[in-house]
C-alpha positions as CSV (number, residue, x, y, z in Angstrom):
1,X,247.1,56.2,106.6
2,X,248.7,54.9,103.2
3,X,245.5,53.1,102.5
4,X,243.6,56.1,102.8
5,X,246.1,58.4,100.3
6,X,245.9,55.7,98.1
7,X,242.1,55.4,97.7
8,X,242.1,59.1,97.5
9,X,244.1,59.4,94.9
10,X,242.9,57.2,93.1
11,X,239.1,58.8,93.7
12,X,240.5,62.5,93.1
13,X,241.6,61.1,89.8
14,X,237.8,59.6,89.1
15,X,236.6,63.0,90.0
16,X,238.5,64.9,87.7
17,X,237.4,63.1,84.9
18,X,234.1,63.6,86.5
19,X,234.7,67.4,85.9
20,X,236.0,67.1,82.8
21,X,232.5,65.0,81.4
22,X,230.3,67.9,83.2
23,X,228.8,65.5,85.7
24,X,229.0,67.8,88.3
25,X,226.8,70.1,86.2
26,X,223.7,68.6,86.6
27,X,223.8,68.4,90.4
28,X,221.5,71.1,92.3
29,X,223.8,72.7,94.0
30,X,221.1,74.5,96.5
31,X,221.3,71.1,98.0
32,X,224.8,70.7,98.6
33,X,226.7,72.3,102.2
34,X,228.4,75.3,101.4
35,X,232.0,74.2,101.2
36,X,230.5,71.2,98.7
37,X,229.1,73.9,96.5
38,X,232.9,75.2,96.4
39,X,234.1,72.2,95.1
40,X,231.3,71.7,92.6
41,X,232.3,75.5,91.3
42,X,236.0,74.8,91.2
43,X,234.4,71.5,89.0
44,X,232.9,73.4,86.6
45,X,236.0,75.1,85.2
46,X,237.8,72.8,84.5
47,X,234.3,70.9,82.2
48,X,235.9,70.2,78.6
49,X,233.9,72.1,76.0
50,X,231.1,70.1,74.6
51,X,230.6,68.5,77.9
52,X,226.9,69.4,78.2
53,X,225.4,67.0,75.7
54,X,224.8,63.5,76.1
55,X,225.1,61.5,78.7
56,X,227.6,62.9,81.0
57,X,227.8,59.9,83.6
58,X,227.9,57.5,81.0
59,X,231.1,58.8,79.2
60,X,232.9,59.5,82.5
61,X,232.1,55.9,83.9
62,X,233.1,54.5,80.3
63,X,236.4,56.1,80.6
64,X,237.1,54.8,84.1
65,X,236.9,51.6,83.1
66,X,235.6,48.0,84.0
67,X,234.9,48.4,87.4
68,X,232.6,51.8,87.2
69,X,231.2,50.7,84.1
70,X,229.7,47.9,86.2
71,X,229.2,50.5,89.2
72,X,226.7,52.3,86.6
73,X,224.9,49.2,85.3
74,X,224.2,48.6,88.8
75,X,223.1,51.9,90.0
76,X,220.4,52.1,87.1
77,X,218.7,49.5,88.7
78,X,218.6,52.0,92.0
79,X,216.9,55.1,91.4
80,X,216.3,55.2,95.3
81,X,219.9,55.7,95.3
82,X,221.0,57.9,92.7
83,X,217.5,59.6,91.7
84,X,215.2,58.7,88.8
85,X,216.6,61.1,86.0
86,X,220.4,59.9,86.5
87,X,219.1,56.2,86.5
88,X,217.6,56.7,83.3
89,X,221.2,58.2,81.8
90,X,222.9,54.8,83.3
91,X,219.9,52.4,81.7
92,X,222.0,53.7,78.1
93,X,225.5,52.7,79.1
94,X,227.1,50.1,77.1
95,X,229.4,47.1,78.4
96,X,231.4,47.3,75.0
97,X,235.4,47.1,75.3
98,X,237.5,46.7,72.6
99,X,238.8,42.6,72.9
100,X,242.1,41.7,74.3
101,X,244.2,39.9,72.5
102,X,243.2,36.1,70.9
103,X,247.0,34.8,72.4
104,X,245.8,35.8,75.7
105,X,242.6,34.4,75.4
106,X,244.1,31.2,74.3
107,X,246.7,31.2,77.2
108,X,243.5,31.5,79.6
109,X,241.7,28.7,78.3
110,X,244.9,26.0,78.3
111,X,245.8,27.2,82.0
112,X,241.9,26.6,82.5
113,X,241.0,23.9,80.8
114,X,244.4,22.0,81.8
115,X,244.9,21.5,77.5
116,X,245.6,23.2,74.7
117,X,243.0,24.9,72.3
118,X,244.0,22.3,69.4
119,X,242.9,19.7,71.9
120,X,240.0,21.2,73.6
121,X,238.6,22.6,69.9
122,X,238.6,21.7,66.9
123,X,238.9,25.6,65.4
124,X,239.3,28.7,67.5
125,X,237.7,32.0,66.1
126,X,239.0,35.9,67.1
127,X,236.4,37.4,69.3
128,X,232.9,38.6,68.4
129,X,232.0,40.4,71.0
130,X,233.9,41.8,73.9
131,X,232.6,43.6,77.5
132,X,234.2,44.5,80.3
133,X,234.3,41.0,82.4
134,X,234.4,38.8,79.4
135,X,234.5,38.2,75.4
136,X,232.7,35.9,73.5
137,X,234.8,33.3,70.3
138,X,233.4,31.4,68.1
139,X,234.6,27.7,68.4
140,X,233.9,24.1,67.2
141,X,234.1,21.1,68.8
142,X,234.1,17.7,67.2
143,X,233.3,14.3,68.8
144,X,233.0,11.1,66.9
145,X,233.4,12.9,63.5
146,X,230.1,15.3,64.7
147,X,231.4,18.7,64.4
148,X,229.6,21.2,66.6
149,X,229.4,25.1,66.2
150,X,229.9,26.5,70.1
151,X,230.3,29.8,71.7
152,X,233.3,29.7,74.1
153,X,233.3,33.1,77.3
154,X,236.8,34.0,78.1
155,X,237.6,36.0,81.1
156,X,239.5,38.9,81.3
157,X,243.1,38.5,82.3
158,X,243.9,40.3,85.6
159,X,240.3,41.4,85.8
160,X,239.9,40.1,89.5
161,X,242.7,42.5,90.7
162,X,241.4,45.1,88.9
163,X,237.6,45.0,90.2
164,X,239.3,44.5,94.0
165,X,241.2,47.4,93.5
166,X,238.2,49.6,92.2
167,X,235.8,48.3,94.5
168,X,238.1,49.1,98.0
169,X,237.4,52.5,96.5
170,X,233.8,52.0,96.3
171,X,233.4,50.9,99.8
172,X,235.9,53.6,101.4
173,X,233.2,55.9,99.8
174,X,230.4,54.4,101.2
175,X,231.9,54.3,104.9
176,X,232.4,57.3,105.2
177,X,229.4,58.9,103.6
178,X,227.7,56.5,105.8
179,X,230.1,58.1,109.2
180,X,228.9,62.0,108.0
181,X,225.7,61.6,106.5
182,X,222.0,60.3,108.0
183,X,221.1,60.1,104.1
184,X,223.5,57.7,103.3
185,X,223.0,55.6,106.0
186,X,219.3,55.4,105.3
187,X,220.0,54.6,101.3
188,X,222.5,51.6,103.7
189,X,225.3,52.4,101.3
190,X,227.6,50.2,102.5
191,X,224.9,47.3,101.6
192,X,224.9,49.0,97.9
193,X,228.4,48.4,97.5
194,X,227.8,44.8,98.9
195,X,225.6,43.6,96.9
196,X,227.4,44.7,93.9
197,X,230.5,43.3,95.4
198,X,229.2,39.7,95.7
199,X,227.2,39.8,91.8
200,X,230.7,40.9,89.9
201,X,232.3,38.0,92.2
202,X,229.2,35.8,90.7
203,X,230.0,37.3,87.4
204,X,234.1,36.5,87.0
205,X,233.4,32.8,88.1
206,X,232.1,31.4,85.0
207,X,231.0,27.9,86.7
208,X,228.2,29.7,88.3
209,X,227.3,31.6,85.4
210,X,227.0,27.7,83.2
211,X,225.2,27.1,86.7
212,X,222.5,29.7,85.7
213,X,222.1,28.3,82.8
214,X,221.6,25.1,83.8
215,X,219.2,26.0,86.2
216,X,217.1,27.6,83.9
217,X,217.3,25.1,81.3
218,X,215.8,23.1,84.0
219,X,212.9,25.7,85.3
220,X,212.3,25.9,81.4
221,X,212.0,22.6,80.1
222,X,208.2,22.1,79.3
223,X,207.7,26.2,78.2
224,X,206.4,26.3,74.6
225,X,208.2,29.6,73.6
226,X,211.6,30.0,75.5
227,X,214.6,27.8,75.7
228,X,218.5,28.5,76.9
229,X,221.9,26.9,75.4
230,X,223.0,23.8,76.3
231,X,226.5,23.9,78.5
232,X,229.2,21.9,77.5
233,X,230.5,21.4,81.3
234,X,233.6,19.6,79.7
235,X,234.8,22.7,78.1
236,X,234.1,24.9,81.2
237,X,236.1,26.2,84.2
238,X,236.4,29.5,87.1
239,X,237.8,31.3,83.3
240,X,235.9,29.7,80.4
241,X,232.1,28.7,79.8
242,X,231.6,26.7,76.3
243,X,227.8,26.7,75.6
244,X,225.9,26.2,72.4
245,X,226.1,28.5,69.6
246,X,223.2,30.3,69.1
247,X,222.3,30.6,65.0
248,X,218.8,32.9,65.5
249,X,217.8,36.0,64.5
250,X,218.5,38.6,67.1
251,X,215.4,40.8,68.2
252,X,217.5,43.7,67.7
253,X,217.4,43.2,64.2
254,X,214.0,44.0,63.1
255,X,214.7,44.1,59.3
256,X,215.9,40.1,59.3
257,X,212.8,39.2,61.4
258,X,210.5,41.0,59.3
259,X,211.5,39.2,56.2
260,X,211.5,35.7,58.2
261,X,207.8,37.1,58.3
262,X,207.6,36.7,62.2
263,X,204.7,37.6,63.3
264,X,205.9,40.3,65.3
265,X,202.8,41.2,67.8
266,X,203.5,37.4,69.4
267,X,206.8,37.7,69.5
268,X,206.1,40.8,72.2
269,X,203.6,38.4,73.8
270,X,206.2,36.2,74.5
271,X,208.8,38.1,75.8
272,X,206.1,39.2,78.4
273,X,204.7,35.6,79.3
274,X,207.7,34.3,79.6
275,X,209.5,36.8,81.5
276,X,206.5,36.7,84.1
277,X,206.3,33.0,84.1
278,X,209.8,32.7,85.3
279,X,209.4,35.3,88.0
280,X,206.4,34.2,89.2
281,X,206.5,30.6,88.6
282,X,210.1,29.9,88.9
283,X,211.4,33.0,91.1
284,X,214.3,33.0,88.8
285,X,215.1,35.4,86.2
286,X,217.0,37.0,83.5
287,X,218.3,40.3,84.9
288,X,219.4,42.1,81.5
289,X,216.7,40.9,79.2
290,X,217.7,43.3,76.5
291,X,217.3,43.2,72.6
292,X,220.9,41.9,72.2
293,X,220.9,38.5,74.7
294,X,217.6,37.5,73.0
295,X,217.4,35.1,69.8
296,X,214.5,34.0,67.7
297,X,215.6,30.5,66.7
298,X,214.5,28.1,64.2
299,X,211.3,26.7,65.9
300,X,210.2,30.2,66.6
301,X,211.0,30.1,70.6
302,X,213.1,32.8,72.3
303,X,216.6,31.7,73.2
304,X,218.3,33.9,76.0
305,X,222.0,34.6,76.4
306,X,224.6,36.0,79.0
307,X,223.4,34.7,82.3
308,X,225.8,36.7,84.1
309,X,223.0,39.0,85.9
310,X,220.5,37.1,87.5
311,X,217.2,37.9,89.8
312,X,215.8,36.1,92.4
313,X,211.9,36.3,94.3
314,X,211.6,34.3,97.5
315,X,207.6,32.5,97.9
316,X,207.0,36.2,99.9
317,X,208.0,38.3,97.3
318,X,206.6,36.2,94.4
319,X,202.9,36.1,95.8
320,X,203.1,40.0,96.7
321,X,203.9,40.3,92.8
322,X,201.4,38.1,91.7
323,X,198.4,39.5,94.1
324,X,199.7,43.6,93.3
325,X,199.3,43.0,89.5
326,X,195.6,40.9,90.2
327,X,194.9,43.8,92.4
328,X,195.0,46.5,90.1
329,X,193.6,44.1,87.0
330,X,190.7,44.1,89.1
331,X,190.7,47.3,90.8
332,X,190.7,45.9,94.3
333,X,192.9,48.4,96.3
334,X,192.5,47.4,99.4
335,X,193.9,44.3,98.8
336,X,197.0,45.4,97.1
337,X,197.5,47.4,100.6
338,X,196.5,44.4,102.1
339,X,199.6,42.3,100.4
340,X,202.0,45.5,101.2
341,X,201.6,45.1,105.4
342,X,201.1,41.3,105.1
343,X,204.7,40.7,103.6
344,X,206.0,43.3,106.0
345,X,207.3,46.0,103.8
346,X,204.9,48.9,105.5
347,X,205.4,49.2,108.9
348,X,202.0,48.0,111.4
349,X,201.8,52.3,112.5
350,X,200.4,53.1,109.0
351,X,196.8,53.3,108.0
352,X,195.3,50.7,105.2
353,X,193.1,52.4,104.2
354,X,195.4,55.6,103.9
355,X,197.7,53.9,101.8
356,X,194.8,52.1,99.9
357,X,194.1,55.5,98.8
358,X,197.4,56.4,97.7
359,X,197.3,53.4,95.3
360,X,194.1,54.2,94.0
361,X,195.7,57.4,92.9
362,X,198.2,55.0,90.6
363,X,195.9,53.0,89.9
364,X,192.6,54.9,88.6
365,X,194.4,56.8,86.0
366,X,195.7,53.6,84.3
367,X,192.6,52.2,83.9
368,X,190.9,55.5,82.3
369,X,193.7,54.9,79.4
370,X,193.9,53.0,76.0
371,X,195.6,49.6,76.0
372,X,199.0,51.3,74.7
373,X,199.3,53.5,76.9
374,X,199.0,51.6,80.1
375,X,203.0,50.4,81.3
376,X,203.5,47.8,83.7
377,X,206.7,49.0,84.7
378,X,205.8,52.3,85.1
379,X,203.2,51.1,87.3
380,X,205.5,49.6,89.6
381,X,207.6,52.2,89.3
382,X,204.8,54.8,90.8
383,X,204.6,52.1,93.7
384,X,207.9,52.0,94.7
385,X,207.8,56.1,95.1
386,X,204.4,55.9,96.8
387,X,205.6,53.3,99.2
388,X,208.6,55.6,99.9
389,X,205.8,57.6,101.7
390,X,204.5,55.0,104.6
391,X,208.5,54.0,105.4
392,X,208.8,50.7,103.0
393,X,212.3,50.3,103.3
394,X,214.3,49.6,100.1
395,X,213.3,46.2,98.7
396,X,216.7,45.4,96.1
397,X,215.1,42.2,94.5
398,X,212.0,44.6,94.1
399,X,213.7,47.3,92.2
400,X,215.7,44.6,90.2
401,X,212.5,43.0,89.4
402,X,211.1,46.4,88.0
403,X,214.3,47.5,86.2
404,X,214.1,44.1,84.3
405,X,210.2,44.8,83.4
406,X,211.1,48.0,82.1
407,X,213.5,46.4,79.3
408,X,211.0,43.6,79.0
409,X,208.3,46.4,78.1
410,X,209.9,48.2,76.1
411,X,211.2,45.3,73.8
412,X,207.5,43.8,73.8
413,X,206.3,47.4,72.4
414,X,209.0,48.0,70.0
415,X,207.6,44.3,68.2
416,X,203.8,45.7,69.1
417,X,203.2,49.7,70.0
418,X,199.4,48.7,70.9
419,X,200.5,45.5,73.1
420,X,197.8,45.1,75.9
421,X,200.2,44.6,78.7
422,X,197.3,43.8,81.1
423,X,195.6,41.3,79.3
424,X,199.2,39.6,77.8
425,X,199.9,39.2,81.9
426,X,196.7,38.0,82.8
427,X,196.3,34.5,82.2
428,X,200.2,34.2,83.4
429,X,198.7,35.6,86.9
430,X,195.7,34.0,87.1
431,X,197.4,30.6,86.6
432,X,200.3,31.0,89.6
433,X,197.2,32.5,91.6
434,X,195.1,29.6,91.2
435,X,197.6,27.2,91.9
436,X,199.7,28.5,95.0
437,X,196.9,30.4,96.3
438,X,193.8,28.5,95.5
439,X,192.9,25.2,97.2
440,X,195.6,23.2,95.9
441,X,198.2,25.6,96.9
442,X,196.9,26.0,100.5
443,X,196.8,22.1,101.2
444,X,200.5,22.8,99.4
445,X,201.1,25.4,102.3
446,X,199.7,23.4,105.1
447,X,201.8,20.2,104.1
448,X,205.0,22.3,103.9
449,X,204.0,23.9,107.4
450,X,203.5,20.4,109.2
451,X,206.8,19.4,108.5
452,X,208.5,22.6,109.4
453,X,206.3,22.1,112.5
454,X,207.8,19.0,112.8
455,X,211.1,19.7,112.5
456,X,210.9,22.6,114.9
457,X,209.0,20.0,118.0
458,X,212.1,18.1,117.2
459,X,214.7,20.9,118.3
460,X,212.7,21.7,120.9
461,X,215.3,20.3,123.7
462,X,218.3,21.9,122.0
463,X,216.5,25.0,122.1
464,X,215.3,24.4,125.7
465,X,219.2,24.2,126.7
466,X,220.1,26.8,124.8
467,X,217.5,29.3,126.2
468,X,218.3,28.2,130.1
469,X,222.4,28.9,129.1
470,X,221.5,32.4,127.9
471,X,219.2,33.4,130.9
472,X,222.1,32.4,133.0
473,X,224.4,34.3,131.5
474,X,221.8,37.1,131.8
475,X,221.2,36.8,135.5
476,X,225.1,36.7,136.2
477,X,225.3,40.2,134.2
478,X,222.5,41.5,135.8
479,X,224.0,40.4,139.3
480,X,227.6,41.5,138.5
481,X,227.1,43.6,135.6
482,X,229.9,44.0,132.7
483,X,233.7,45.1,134.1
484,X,236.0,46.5,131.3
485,X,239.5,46.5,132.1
486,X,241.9,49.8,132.1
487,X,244.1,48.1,129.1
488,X,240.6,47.8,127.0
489,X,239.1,51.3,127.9
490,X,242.8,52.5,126.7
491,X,242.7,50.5,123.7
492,X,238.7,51.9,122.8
493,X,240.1,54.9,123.2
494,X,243.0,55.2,121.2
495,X,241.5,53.5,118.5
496,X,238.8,56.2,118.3
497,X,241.4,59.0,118.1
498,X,243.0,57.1,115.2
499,X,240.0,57.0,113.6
500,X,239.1,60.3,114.2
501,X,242.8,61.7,112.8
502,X,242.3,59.3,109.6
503,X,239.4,61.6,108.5
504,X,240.4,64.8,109.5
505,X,243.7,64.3,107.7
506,X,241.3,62.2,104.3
507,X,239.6,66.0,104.1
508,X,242.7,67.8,104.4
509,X,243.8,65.9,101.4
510,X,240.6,66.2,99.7
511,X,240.6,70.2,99.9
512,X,244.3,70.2,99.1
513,X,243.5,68.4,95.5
514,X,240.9,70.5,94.8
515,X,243.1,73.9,95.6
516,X,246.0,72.2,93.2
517,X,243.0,71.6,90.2
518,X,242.3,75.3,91.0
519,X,245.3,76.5,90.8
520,X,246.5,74.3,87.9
521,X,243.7,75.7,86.3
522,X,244.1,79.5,86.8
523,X,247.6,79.3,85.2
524,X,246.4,77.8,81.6
């Protein structure tokens, strides 16, 4: 019961400054159950003037803080959650915060780093840049008289809390939406909250962040035109990453890298290239590939930043990429249809050929256009909706994928409007076809499947048991079938009722607040 006032408290007090931002003015509220369409009407008086312009979600999640600034970053990367139009208002929010303070950044790296600053660094800068998880110094390390330039990630004090606190709320949200409505269960909102859950837990621990990079760094090695910093795993811990400092020009800054006299049509063709090589090749990407966590250095290669959102492709998903874009270079439809109910993601009761046609529709247009005006991302974009059609279920690392493409694009363009996004992915395609698809790849295959083969002919008697355990255990229930005691049947039920109390009482509350903002606001 406590629980539950708190988290509605705490998410009456989100709402109002929902109201105040206008963000209930751009839902429809023909689509909303009567006593909803109420609450939104009671929302709209209290909207602060001006509210109208901009982007409404953005400033309300930017006041909220930390936790529903992340909450927004990740929901733009789910338009089958929160629709396409308020996903591209989230795609603008910033992770800007002003910096805490430079003692308490200090205090977190000696508790961290078991040392002081003096001792760990030979200088400590104030902060450069600051977000909601983290902010960036400027530091140098010295070692054998060799003085080194390094960027040192501090973590938030007290952020933890903070983000457990916010997300309970999240996830009391997403329970019970998921209790009243068949809409939210299908978007598996509980999941939602999940997976966000378990990436800002990945963000706040800085070691797996360094991790990323490392990895990376790895995958990267031999690439002619990308590179990550080095980590200094000496100066790093759960609170502080210490990585190279990165000296090149930022492709934000399009005045300093046209009078560097970068040839700026390449520089698009490799944000492309390399973005798809490390899906495709690697399954291993940057998530938030923006103009900002992207250098130009000194050789002319691309150096990426802030690791902290990260995508992942299994084999499955990476060959369904790789054959969907080959597919529609080449026009064949039915095979792209083909990939779709081979990897699983259309159920067997659909037609191929039906949903071949529905790709042709995507895919016809495209190639009736000029090279600039043909997107990539807004290809896959138009095949994730179509796919909504024939019951794909939502595929996360899919949408992530796309989301990421979209930034990708759009930086590529801004360095080259008449970029040729089909013929700049081609050879990247053709290249991971040929070699985990062609012959090579399938002896490849076959090799990895004889020894998963073998390993499986070599559990086969644990299995064997196993299987003989559970069909006795099946004929005893089938003989005697399953006996609940009184004391359990009791307890079922009472639990229920609780249940049942908790939410009629959670409503109760919910209408009350709503009267009080009403009537607080017929006295002004």
């Amino acid at each position: 019961m406590i629980s539950a006032i708190t988290h509605i408290a705490r998410l009456a007090r989100a709402g109002l400054v929902f109201a105040r931002e206008g963000v209930f003015g751009v839902v429809d509220p023909s689509l909303v159950p009567p006593p909803g369409q109420l609450a939104l009407r009671i929302a709209r008086l209290i909207e602060r003037p001006g509210a109208k312009s901009g982007p409404r979600l953005s400033r309300a999640l930017t006041r909220l803080g930390p936790a529903y600034l992340k909450l927004g970053q990740f929901l733009a990367t789910r338009p089958d959650v929160v629709g396409a139009s308020m996903a591209r208002d989230l795609e603008s929010l910033q992770d800007r915060l002003p910096p805490f303070a430079q003692s308490e950044a200090e205090a977190v790296i000696t508790a961290s780093l078991e040392r002081s600053v003096a001792q760990a660094f030979a200088s400590f800068g104030p902060a450069v840049a600051a977000a909601s998880i983290a902010q960036v110094h400027r530091a140098v390390t010295e070692r054998d008289g060799v003085r080194t330039p390094v960027a040192v990630k501090v973590l938030r004090p007290n952020v933890a809390a903070r983000f457990r606190r916010d997300l309970g709320d999240f996830f009391f949200v997403a329970r019970n939406a998921e209790i009243y409505s068949a809409e939210a269960r299908r978007l598996r909102l509980i999941e939602v909250i999940n997976t966000m859950s378990r990436s800002v837990a990945m963000e706040m621990d800085l070691r797996l962040e360094a991790a990323a990079l490392s990895e990376m760094a790895e995958n990267t090695r031999g690439d002619p035109d990308f590179r990550v910093p080095a980590v200094d795993w000496d100066r790093t811990a759960h609170n502080v990453l210490t990585m190279e400092w990165i000296d090149g020009i930022p492709l934000s800054d399009h005045a300093r890298l046209a009078q560097a006299n970068v040839d700026l049509p390449d520089l698009g063709r490799k944000v492309i290239q390399s973005f798809l090589r490390h899906a495709l090749r690697d399954g291993f990407f940057h998530a938030d590939m923006h103009p900002g966590n992207l250098f130009l250095d000194e050789q002319g290669k691309l150096v990426a930043v802030d690791f902290g959102i990260m995508g992942r492709l299994g084999i499955k998903e990476r060959r369904f990429l790789a054959e969907i874009l080959l597919g529609f270079i080449t026009r064949d439809y039915r095979r792209v249809a083909e990939v779709h109910f081979e990897a699983g993601y259309v159920p067997p009761h659909h037609s191929v050929e039906n949903f071949a046609q529905a790709i042709r529709a995507i895919g016809e247009p495209i190639h009736n256009r000029t090279a600039e005006e043909i997107s990539m991302a807004r290809l896959l974009t138009l095949l994730l909706e179509v796919t909504g059609l024939f019951d794909m279920r939502t595929r996360p690392e899919l949408i992530l994928l796309q989301k990421t493409m979209v930034v990708v694009e759009g930086v590529a363009r801004s360095f080259d409007p008449k970029l040729d996004i089909w013929r700049t992915a081609d050879p990247v395609v053709r290249e991971w076809i040929e070699r985990n698809l062609g012959p090579i790849g399938r002896l490849q295959s076959a090799a990895s499947g004889a020894g998963e083969l073998g390993r499986v002919l070599t559990g086969l008697p644990t299995i064997a048991s196993r299987a003989v355990a559970v069909l006795e255990q099946l004929e005893v229930l089938t003989r005697e079938g399953v006996h609940l005691s009184p004391m359990t049947i009791a307890a079922m039920g009472h639990s229920e009722g609780r249940k049942s109390r908790w939410r009629t009482i959670a409503l109760w509350i919910i209408a009350a607040t709503f009267i009080g903002i009403l009537v607080a606001v017929t006295r002004l």
